[in-house]
C-alpha positions, -999 to 999 in steps of 0.1 A, spaced: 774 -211 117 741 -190 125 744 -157 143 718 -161 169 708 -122 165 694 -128 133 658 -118 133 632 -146 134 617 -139 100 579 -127 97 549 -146 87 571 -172 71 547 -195 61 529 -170 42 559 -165 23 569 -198 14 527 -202 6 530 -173 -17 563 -181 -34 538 -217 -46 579 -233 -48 581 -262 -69 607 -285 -67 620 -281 -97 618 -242 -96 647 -216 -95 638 -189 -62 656 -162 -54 659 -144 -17 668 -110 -21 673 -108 15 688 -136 30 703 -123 66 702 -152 90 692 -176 64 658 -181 81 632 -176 48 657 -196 27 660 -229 53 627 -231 43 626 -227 7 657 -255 2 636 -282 19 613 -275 -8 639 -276 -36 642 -311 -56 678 -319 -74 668 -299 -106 659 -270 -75 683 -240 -65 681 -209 -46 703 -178 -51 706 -158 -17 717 -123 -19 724 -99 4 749 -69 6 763 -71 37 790 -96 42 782 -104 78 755 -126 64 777 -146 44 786 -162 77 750 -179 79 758 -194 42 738 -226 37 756 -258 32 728 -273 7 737 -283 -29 703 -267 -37 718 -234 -23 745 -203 -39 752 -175 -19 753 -144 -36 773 -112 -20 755 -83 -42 726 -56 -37 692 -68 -49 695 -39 -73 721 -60 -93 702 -93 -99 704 -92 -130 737 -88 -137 746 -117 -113 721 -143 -127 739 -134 -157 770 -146 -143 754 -180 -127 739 -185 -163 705 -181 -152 678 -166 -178 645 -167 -155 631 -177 -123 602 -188 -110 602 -170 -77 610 -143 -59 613 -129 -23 619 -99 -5 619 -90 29 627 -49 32 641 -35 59 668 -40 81 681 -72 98 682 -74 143 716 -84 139 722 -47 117 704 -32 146 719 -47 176 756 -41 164 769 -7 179 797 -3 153 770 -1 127 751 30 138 715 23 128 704 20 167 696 48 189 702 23 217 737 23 214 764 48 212 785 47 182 796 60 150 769 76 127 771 52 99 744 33 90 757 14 57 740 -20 52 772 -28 30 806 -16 45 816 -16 7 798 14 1 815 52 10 783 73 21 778 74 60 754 90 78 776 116 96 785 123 57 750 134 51 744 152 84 779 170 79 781 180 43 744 182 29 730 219 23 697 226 39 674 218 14 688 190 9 682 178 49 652 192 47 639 169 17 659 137 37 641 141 68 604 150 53 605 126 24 621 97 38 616 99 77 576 122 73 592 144 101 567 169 105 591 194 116 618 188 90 628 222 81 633 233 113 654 199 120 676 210 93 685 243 99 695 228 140 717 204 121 735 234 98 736 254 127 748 227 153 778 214 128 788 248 123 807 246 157 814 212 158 808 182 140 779 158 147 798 125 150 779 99 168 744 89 179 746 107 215 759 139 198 727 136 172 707 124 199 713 156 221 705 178 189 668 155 186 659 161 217 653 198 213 628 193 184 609 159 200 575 159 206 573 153 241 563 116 251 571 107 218 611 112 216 615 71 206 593 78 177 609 105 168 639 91 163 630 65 151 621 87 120 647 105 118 672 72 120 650 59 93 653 93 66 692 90 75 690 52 67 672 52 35 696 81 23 728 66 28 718 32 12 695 44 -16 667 21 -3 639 34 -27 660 35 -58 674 4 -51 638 -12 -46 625 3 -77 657 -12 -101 650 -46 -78 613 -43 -89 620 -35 -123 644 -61 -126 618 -89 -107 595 -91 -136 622 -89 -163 637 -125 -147 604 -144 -137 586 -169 -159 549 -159 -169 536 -174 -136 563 -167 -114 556 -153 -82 569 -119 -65 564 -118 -27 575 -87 -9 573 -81 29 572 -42 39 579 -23 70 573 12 62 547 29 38 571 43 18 585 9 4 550 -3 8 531 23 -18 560 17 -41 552 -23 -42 517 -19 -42 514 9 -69 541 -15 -89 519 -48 -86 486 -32 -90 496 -14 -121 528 -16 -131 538 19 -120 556 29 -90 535 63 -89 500 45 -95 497 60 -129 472 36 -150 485 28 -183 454 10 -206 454 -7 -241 431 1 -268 403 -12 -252 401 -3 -217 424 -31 -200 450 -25 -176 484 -27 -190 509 -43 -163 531 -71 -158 521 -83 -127 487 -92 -114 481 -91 -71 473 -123 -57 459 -112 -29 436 -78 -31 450 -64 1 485 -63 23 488 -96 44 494 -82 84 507 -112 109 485 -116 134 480 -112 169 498 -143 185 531 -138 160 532 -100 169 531 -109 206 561 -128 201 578 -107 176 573 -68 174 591 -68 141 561 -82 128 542 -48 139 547 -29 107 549 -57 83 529 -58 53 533 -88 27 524 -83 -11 520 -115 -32 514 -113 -72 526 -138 -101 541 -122 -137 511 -126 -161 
């Protein structure tokens, strides 16, 4: 069964292109959701072929793939590793990764990441896990709100934002996305309020899921697992993640530190197959704003 309020996935056929599947390969999707990239990928797939799908929230284990080719795996990217281990698998030959957050996350009210909806503040892409974020807006100091909402969100007015959020729970807790909503609204910039949040929703996000240490153990792990040759393709929808892929293919570094040998050459595992960020273009972002902010990364483990 396929939830229909999976997203349609973005510029698919440039990720199956950069993945350059085999039939006889072993892929991994880090992200499977509604099942949409990996469809694709299994067509692909001979009888020697199999795909691993993981993804952390359970919900998506609904749109499992009946496919001999296919094994759903219920686990956080950052853990592949451990759970190839488990399937018996040394190595792949590719791997892909589309960041973010799914439509069917988003359009679930009981999940919180949506400033459409009213609803709990919880955010948690796996309900396995115990940090929420009315946790982090009820317990964390200052500083530490402050750093959330600059680092994670770029709020330009972060510290103010934080100090409004100390002194707001002080008389009552901030519970739910109308309460935190209300608080927002003060520090806004006018005509901009849905960016704005937006922001904000985002730093909160990334906070209580540990998106960007997550991604750097999943990146770490990537080249670790793929054959010399293998492909890595990562789609982007924010420049956080998207520095941290870019630095990490270019060089091997998730800072953009250059690390050279003796004489002069670049040490890194990977090598960019493309020079820049792949953006959809005009006709799939007409039909599918997700696409907006997308930014795809191809490179193969040299």
């Amino acid at each position: 069964m396929t939830t229909p309020s999976y997203h349609i996935p973005v510029m698919l056929s440039q990720c199956i292109e950069g993945l350059a599947i085999h039939p006889e390969g072993i892929y991994l999707d880090l992200t499977f959701g509604g099942g949409g990239h990996s469809k694709e990928i299994v067509k692909l797939l001979g009888e020697k072929g199999h795909l691993y799908g993981f993804d952390q929230d359970a919900d998506a284990g609904e749109n499992e793939l009946d496919h001999p080719q296919f094994t759903f795996v219920q686990a956080n990217f950052r853990d592949l590793k451990r759970y190839l281990r488990l399937y018996g698998v040394k190595e792949v030959d590719g791997i892909l990764a589309d960041l973010g957050i799914s439509s069917h996350q988003i359009d679930e009210p009981s999940r919180g990441f949506s400033t459409r909806f009213e609803g709990e503040l919880d955010m948690r892409m796996s309900k396995n896990t115990q940090l929420t974020a009315k946790e982090v807006l009820n317990t964390y100091g200052e500083g530490e709100l402050h750093k959330v909402f600059g680092m994670y969100g770029e709020v330009k007015n972060a510290k103010t934002l934080a100090q409004a959020v100390v002194a707001e729970r002080a008389n009552s807790p901030i519970s739910t996305i109308e309460d935190f909503k209300k608080l927002l609204q003060k520090f806004a910039p006018r005509g901009r309020e849905f960016k704005y949040f937006a922001q904000v929703f985002q730093a909160l996000r990334i906070e209580v899921n540990d998106e960007m240490k997550a991604l750097e153990e999943m990146l770490e792990q990537s080249v670790e697992v793929l054959k010399p040759g293998g492909r890595l393709v990562v789609m982007s929808y924010h420049s956080l993640e998207d520095r941290m892929v870019k630095n990490f293919m270019n060089k091997g570094k998730f800072q953009g530190e250059v690390e050279k040998d003796f004489y002069g050459n670049l040490i890194r595992p990977l090598e960019p197959v493309t020079r820049k960020a792949i953006k959809a273009d005009a006709e799939e972002v007409a039909q599918n704003n997700r696409a907006r902010s997308a930014r795809l990364r191809i490179a193969k483990k040299l």
